[in-house]
C-alpha positions as CSV (number, residue, x, y, z in Angstrom):
1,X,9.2,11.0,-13.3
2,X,10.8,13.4,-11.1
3,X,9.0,17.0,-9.9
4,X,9.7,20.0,-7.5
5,X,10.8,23.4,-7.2
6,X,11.2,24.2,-10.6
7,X,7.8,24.1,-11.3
8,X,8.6,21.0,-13.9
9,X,7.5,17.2,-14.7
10,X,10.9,15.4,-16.5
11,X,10.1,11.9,-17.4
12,X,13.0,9.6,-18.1
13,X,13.8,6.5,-19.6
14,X,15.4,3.6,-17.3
15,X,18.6,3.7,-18.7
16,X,18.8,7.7,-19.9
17,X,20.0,10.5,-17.6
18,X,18.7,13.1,-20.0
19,X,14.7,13.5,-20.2
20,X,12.8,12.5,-22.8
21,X,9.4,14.9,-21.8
22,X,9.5,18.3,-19.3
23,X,6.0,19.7,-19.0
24,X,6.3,23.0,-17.6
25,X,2.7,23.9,-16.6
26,X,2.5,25.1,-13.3
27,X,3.6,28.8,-11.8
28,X,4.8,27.0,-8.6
29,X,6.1,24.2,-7.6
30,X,4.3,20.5,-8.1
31,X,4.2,19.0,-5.0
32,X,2.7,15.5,-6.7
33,X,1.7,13.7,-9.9
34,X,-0.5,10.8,-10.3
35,X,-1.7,8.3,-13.5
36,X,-4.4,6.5,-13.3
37,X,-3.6,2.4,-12.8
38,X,-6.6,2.1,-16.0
39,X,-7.2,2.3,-19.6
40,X,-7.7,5.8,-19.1
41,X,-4.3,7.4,-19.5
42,X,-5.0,9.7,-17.7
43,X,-2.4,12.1,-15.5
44,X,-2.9,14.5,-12.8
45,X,-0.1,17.5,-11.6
46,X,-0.8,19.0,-8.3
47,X,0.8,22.5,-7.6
48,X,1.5,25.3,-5.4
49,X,-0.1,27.5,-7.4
50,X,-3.5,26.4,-6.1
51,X,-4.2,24.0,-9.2
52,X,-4.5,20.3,-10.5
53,X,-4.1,19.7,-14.0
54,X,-5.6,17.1,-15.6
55,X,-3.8,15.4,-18.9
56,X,-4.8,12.6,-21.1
57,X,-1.7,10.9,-22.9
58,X,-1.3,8.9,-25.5
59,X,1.3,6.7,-26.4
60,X,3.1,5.8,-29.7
61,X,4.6,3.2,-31.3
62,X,8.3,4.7,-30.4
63,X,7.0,5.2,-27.3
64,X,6.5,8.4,-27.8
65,X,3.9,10.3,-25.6
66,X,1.4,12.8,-26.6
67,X,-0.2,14.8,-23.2
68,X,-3.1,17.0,-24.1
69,X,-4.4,19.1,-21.5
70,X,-8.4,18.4,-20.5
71,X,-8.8,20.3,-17.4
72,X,-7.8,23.2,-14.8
73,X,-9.3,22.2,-11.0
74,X,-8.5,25.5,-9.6
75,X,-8.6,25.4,-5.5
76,X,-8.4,28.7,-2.7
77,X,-4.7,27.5,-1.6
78,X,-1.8,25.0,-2.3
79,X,-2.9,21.6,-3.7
80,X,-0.3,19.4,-1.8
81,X,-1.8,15.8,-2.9
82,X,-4.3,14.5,-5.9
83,X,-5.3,10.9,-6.4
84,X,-7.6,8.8,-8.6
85,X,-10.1,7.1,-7.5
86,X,-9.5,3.6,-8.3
87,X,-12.9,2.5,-9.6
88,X,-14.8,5.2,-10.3
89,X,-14.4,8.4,-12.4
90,X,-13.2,10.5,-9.2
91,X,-10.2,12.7,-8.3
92,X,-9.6,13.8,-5.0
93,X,-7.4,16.7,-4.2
94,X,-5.8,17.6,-0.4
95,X,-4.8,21.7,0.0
96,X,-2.7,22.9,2.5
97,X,-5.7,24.5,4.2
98,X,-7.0,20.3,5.4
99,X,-10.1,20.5,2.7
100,X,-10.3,17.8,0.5
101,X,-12.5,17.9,-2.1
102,X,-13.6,15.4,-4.9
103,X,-14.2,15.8,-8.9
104,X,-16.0,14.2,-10.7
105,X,-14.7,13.4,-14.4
C-alpha cells in the first residue's frame, strides 16, 4: 500500500506497477494506514483532515477486496498515527496537537 499527498490509498500487487484498489476518502492527506494482524479485517486511514476511517474488507476468491466503510472518528486537528490494539477491540489515534485518544469498537 502506498499513501500521501494526494489524499489516496493504492494497493498493489507484488509483481504489478499499476494499482489494483485507490480509495480516495480523505480531503487531505493520509499520513498512515493500519490492518488489524486478526480475523477482523479490519483497516484504519488516518488523515489530515482531522479523521480516521474505519473499513472492514472482505476478500474474494480472485482476491478481490471489498472495503465497506463502518466508521468516521472525527478529532479537533490532524490525526498523524492510528493503531489497533492487538488484543482487545481498541484503536488509538495520535493528532498533531500530542492528545491521544482511544476507541472503543
Amino acid at each position: 500500500m502506498v499513501w500521501g499527498k494526494d489524499n489516496k490509498i493504492s494497493m498493489f500487487s507484488a509483481d504489478s506497477q499499476t494499482p489494483w484498489k485507490v480509495l480516495k476518502t480523505h480531503n487531505n492527506e493520509v499520513r498512515a494506514v493500519e490492518t488489524a494482524s486478526n480475523k477482523w479485517n479490519l483497516m484504519l486511514t488516518a488523515s489530515e483532515d482531522a479523521q480516521v476511517h474505519l473499513f472492514h474488507y472482505s476478500k474474494f476468491e480472485d482476491n478481490e477486496k471489498l472495503f465497506v466503510p463502518l466508521k468516521i472518528l472525527k478529532h479537533p486537528s490532524s490525526v498523524i498515527h492510528s493503531v489497533f490494539d492487538r488484543k482487545r477491540p481498541w484503536i488509538y489515534t495520535v493528532t498533531d496537537d500530542g492528545v491521544v485518544r482511544s476507541w472503543g469498537l
